[in-house]
N, C-alpha and C positions, 0 to 999 in steps of 0.2 A: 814898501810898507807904508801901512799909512791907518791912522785912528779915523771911524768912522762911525755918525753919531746920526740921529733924529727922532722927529716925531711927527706922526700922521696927521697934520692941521699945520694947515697955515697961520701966521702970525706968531710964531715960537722961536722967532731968532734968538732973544734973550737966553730961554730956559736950552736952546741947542748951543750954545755959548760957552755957558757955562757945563754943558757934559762936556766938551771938545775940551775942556781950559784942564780937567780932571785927567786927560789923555793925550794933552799935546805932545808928551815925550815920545808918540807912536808916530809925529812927522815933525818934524824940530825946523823945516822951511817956511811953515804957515797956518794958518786955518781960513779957510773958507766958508761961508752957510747961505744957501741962497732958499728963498722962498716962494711957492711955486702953489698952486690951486691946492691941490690937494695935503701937500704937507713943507713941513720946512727941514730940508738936508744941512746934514754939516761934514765937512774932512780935516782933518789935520795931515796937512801931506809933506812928503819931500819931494815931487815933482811938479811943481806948478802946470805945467803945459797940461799934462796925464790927467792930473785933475781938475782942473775947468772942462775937457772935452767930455770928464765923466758928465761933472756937473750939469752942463748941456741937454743931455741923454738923460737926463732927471733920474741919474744914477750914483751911487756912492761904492766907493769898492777899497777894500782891505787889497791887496794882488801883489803877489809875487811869483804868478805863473797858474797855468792853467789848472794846478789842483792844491794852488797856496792860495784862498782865498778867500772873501765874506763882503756880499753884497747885499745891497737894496735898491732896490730900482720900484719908481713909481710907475705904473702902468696900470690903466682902464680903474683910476680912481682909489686903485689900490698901491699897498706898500707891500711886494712881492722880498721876500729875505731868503738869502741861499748861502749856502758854506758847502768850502771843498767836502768830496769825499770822505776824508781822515778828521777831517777839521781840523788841519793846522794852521790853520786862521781861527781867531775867538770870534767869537759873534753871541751875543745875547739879546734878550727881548724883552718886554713886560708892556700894562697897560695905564696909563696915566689917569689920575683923579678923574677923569671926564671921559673915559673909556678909550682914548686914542691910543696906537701902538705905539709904541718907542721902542729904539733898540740904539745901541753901542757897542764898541770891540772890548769893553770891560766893562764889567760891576761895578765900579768906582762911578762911572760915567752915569750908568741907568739909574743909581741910586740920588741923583739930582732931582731925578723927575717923578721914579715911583721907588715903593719898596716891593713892588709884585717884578721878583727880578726870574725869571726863566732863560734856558740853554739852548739855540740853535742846534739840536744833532748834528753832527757831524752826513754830510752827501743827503741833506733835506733843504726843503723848500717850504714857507708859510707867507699865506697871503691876507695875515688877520683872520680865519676863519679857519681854513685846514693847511693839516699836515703833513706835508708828501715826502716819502723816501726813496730818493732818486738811484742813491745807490746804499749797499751795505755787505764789507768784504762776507765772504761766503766758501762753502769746500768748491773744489772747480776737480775736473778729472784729472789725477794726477800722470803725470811725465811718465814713460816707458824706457827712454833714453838712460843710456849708461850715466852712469858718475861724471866721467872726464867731459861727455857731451853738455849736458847741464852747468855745471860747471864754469864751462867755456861762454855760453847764455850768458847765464846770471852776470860773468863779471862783463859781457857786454852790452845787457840792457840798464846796469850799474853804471855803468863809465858812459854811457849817453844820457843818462839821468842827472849826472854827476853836471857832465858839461852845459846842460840844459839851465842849470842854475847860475852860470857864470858867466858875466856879459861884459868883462873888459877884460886884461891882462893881469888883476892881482885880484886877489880874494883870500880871504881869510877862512880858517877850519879850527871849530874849536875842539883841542886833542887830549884827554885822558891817558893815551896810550895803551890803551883796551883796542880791541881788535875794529869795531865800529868806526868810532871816529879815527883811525887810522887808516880802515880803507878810505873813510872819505875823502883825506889829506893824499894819499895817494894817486887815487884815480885823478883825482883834482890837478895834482900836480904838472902834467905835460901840458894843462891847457893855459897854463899863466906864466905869463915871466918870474913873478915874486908872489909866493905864497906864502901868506902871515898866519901860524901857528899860537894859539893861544891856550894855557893850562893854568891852572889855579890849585893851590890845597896848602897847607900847613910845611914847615920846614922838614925835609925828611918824608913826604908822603910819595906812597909809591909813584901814584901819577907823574908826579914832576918827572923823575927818573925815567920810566917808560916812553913819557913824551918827548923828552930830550933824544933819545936814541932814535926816537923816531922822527923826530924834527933833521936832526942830524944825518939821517939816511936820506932825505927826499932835500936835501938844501935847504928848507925853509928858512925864512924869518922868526924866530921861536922865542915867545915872550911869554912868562912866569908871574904869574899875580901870586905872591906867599900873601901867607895872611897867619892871625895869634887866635887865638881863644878869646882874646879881650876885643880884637875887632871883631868877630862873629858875633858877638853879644851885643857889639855896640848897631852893627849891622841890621840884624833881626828884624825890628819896626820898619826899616826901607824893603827889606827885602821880602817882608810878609804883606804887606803895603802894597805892591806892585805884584806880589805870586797872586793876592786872594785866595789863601787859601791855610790854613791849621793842619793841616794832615801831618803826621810826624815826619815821616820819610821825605815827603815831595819837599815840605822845610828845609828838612838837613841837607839834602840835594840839593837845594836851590842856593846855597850860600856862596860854593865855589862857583857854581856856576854862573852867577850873579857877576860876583868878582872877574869871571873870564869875559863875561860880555862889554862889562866896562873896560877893562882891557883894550878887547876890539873895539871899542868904539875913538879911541885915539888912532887907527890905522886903516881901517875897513869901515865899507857902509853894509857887507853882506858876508857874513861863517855860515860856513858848510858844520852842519849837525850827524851824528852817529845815530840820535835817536830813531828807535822804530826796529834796530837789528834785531836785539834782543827778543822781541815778541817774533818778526819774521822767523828766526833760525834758533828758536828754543835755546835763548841764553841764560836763562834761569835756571837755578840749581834744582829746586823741588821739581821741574819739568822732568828731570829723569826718571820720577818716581811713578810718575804715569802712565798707564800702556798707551799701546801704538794706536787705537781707536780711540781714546782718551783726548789724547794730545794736539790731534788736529785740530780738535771742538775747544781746546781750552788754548790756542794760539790765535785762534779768529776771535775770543772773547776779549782777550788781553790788548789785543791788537785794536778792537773797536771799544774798549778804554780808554784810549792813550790820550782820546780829545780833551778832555778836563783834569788829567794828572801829569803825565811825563810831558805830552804837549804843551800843557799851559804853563810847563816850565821854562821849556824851551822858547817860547813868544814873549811870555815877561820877562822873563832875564837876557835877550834881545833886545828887546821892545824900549825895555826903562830908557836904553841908554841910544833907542834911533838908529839901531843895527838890526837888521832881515836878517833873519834864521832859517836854510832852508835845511828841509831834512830828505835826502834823495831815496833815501830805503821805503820811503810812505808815497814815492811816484805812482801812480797806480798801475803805469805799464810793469812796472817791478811788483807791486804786490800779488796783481794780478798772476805773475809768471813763480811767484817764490807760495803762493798757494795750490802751485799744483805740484811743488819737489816732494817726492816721500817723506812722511815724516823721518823713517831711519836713515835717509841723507843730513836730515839736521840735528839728529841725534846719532851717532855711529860710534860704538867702540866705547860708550863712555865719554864722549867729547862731545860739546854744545856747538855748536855753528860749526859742525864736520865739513859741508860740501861748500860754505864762503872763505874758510879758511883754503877749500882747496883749488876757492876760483880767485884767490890775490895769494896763490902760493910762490909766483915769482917778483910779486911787487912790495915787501915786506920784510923785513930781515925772521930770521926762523923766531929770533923771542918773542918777538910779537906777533907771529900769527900762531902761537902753541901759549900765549898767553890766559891763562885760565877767566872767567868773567869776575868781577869784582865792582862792586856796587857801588856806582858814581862818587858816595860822601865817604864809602870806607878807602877806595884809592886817593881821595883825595885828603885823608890822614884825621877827619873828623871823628871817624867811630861812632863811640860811645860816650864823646865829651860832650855834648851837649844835653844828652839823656842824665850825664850824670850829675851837671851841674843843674839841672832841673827835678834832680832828684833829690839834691842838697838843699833847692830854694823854696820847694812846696810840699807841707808836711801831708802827713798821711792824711790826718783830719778836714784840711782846707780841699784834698784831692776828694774823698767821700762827697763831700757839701756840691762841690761843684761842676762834678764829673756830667752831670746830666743836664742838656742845654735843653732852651727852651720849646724847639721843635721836635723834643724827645730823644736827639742821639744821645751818644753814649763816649765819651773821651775816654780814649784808650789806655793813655798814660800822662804820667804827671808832664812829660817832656810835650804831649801834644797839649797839655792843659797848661802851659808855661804861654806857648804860641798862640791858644784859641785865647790866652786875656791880651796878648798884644793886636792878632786881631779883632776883638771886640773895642779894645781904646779907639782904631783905626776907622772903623766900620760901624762901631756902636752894634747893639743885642737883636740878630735879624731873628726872625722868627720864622723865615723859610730857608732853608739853606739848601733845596733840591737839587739848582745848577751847579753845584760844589761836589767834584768828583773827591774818591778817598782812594789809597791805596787799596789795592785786592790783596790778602791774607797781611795784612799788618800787625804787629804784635797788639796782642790786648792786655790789661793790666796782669791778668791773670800769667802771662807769660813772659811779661818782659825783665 
């Protein structure tokens, strides 16, 4: 992992400086910036060696494997920028007072230089001028192959996905106890001596529970971030701070999950992530409600979302704390293979992720692979406390005045209008907020 920062012009080491100084917690061994004809590179890295040989190659790179990634390489004059696939690497861009590109692995960092902050897509490329999309998941023909045959697949381009990500003997997986990051911890398991299991939520939330059992089935090391209501509040400003982002849900998601990354950052440099199941294997409840022609079309949608919501969770609350996040379900040899299963394999009988459940049918204890989906902040014992204590803190009248922000959206609820003033203290009143993904079907006031 690693922060990666510049701008198109040479003589910019100061202002590339201080974006790296806003992001150095994405490489906590150093910063580097060197300056070169056409423009001035910066990294924050944790590998020295890895990056000076970038640097050389008048290239900067985010990398943790061939589809974890976000680069910029200078070539024939230009400042060429690329992001995996999925884009689980962050990557942004904009253009400076004097028309030069910039870009950084966060908002924090581009907002040194310009306020024209813009989003690398996710499997695109921009060279200052156009915008190419190299790739973008898509329907593929689906499998003919029985049940048991798929199946058998999936949990084997899974378990070489799995292993792909792990480059010494211990590694860490952060566990819910939801069927996702459990397969991860699992498959993960035969390829390390000591695997460190990490869960976060309030005293008494299911996850703890779940994860335990399933720490406890696979041997792990299995370590417990609790946390109060009063640290969640006191939390917030760090954790909205480093997400960049107001959206209700991706907030209240990100609190435990923040807490687990800190966690890991005392024992691991790298956790194996769950994220990406749910969109692969229709883990969402209202997915039932859909038909079978429906569904396919609204799993690749969901799925090519994930770059600026569920993912930008998963890389900030890594990231803060100088911990790689990979997430093996957004492999592309795996997405590739899991868009061509019949949608009724992943919906079957009434049951979500029917045919992953029946390819870690022997690696899992039964309560967890018949474990029903349950949404990251409600297993981890948050709910509705945070909705409601922001329900008690901002009256009806101050939620009217201030619901409508100045690039014309619309704040959903007083609980996302609680987060959008901690982010504005943070960030101060942007008046573009395009790069800023939202949940898809988030309650609105009118229903919450």
């Amino acid at each position: 992992m690693a922060g990666i920062a510049g701008i198109a012009e040479a003589g910019r080491t100061g202002d590339v400086t201080k974006m790296l100084e806003k992001i150095e917690h994405r490489g906590r061994a150093g910063r580097l910036v060197v300056e070169i004809e056409q423009a001035t590179l910066g990294v924050a890295f944790n590998d020295r060696n890895a990056t000076a040989l970038a640097l050389e190659q008048n290239t900067v790179r985010d990398y943790a494997g061939k589809w974890h990634f976000a680069e910029a390489k200078v070539s024939d004059e230009k400042v060429l920028l690329s992001r995996d696939p999925v884009g689980v690497a962050p990557l942004y861009y904009g253009r400076t007072g004097s028309g030069a590109v910039c870009f950084a692995s966060e908002v924090k960092a581009i907002l040194t230089a310009t306020d024209d902050v813009r989003i690398l897509p996710p499997g695109c490329s921009y060279d200052g001028i156009q915008m190419k999309t190299d790739y973008f998941p898509d329907k593929q023909p689906l499998l003919r192959e029985k049940p048991e045959v798929v199946a058998k697949e999936l949990r084997r381009k899974l378990t070489a996905s799995v292993e792909r990500c792990i480059a010494g003997q211990e590694v860490g997986a952060w566990l819910s106890g939801g069927l996702d990051s459990s397969t991860m911890a699992a498959l993960a398991r035969p390829f390390v001596k000591k695997l460190h299991t990490f869960s976060a939520g309030l005293a008494g939330a299911p996850d703890l529970e779940y994860a335990r059992e399933v720490a406890d089935f696979l041997e792990a090391n299995h370590h417990e971030a609790r946390t109060s209501m009063n640290q969640m509040l006191q939390l917030l400003p760090e954790v909205i701070y480093h997400l960049e982002s107001f959206d209700a849900l991706l907030v209240r998601s990100s609190v435990a999950n923040y807490l687990a990354g800190k966690a890991a950052a005392e024992y691991v440099t790298d956790v194996l992530s769950g994220e990406g199941g749910d969109e692969m294997f229709a883990g969402y409840e209202y997915l039932k409600t859909l038909q079978p022609d429906k569904l396919a079309d609204e799993l690749i949608d969901i799925t090519a979302r994930l770059h600026n919501t569920a993912l930008q969770r998963v890389d900030r609350c890594a990231s803060a704390h100088g911990v790689v996040a990979h997430v093996p379900f957004l492999d592309p040899d795996v997405v590739e293979y899991v868009l061509r299963i019949p949608v009724e394999f992943k919906i079957h009988g009434g049951v979500e992720k029917w045919i992953l459940r029946r390819a870690l049918d022997d690696a899992l204890p039964q309560k967890i692979l018949q474990r029903r989906k349950a949404k990251f902040w409600e297993g981890a014992g948050i709910g509705e406390l945070l909705a409601q204590h922001a329900d008690g803190k901002i009256s009806d009248a101050d939620f009217g005045q201030e619901r409508i922000l100045p690039n014309g959206w619309t704040i959903n609820t007083k609980e996302e209008l609680m987060y959008y003033r901690i982010f504005r203290e943070r960030f101060g009143e942007l008046g573009d907020l395009s790069w800023m993904g939202r949940t898809k079907g988030a309650p609105s006031a009118a229903t919450e």
